[in-house]
C-alpha positions as MATLAB code, in Angstrom:
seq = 'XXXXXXXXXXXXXXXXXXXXXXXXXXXXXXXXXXXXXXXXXXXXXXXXXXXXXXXXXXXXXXXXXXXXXXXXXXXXXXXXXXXXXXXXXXXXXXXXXXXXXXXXXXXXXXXXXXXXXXXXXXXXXXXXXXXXXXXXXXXXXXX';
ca = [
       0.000    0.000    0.000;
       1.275    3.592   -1.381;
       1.370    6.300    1.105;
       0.317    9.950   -0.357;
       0.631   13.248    1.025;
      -1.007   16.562    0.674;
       1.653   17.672   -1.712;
       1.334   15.103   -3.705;
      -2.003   16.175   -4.689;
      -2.536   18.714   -7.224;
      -3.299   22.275   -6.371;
      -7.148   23.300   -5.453;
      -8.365   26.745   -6.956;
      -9.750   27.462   -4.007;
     -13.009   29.625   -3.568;
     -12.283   31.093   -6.814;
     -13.418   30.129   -9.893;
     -11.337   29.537  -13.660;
     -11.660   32.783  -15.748;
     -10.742   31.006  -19.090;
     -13.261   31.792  -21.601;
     -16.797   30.354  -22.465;
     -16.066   28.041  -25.096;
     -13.493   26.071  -22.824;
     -16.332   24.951  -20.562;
     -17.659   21.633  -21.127;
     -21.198   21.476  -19.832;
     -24.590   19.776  -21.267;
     -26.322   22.844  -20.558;
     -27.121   26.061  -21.738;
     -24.198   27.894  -20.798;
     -26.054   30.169  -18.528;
     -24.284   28.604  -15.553;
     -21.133   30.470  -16.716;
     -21.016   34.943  -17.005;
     -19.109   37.176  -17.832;
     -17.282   39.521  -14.890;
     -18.187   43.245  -15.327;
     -15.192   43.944  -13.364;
     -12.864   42.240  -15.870;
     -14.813   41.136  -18.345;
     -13.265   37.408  -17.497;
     -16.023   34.864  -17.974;
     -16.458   32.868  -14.945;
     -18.605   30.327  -13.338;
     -21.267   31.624  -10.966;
     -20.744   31.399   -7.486;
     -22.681   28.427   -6.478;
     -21.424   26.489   -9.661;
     -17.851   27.035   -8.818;
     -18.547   25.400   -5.069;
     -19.816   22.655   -6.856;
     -16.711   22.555   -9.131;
     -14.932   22.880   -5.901;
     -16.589   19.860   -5.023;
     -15.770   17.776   -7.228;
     -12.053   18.616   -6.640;
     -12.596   17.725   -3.180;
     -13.934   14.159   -4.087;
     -11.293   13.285   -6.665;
      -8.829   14.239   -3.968;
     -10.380   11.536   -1.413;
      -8.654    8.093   -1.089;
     -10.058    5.516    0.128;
      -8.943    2.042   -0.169;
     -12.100    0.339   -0.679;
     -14.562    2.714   -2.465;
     -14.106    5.754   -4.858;
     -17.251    8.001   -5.747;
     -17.374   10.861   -7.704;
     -20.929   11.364   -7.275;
     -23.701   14.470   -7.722;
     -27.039   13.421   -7.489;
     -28.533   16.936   -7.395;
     -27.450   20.017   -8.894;
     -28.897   23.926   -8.351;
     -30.829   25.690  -10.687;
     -31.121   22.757  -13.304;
     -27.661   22.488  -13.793;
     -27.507   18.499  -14.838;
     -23.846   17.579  -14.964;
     -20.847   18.831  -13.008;
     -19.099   21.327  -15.923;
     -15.305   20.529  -17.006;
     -12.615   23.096  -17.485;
      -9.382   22.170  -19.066;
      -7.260   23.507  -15.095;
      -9.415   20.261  -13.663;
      -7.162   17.981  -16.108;
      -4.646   17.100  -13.278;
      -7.371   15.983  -10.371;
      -8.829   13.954  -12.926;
      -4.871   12.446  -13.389;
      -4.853   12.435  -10.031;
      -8.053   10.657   -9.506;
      -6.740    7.736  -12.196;
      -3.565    7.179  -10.299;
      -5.544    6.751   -7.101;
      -7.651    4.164   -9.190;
      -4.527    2.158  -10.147;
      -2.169    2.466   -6.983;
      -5.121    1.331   -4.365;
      -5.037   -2.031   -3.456;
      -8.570   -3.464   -2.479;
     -10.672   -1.105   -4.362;
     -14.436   -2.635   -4.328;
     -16.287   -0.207   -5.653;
     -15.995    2.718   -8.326;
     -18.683    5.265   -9.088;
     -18.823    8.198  -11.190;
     -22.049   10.207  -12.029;
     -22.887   13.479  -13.342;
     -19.135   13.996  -13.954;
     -18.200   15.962  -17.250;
     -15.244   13.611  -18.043;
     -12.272   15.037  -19.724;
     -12.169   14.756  -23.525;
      -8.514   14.732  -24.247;
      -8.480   11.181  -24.283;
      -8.569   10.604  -20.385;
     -10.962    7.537  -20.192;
      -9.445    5.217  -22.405;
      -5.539    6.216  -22.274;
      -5.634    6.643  -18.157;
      -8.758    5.604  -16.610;
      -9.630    2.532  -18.552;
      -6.077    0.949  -18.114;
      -6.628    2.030  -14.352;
      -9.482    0.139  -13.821;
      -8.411   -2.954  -15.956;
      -6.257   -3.479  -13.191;
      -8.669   -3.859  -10.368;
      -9.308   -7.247   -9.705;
     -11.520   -6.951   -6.824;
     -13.278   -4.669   -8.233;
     -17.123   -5.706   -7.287;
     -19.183   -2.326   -8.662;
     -18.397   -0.150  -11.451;
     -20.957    2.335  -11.933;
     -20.239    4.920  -15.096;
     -23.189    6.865  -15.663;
     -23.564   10.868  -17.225;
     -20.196   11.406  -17.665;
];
């Protein structure tokens, strides 16, 4: 069994959210979710949308040596999926290393997860998972 440490981890953004512009957002939803700052006329996601983003960092950061969720059942204001941004590429990374160094890992669930699309599933989380023999639930759905 691998030992990690905080630093290992990649770096949170904190309470504030990615100002990269609108187009970079993967999301299965209007785009309403994301505005534009009339301070700096950065495009960002709201407030409530970035905690969820937030979120998300927070639970592909958790290790745990028997189950792994990364799981939304319910989103604000009809948001349906949690939105991507290319600065979340490393927790997902992250998140597939975690898959392949824990030993004993039961269950795996993702949901409601915007997945990367730069070729993550099948160059770093399939291969991950492939590797899991005790692996009892796998659970892919929305993402």
């Amino acid at each position: 069994m691998s030992t990690t440490h905080d630093w290992d981890k990649p770096r949170h953004w904190g309470s504030y959210a990615p100002t990269k512009g609108k187009p970079e957002y993967l999301t299965v939803d209007d785009g309403t979710h994301i505005i534009r700052s009339t301070y700096d006329g950065q495009y960002r996601l709201k407030s409530k949308v970035s905690y969820i983003v937030s979120e998300a960092q927070d639970k592909l950061l958790k290790r745990d040596h028997e189950r792994l969720e990364v799981v939304q059942r319910e989103f604000p204001f009809g948001l349906t999926m949690c939105p991507y941004h290319p600065e979340l590429l490393p927790h997902y990374q992250y998140f597939a290393e975690t898959v392949k160094s824990t030993d004993g890992l039961k269950v795996l669930k993702i949901a409601n997860h915007h997945l990367p699309n730069e070729g993550y599933f099948l160059t770093e989380l399939l291969p991950a998972i492939a590797l899991k023999e005790n692996l009892q639930t796998l659970e892919l759905s929305h993402c």
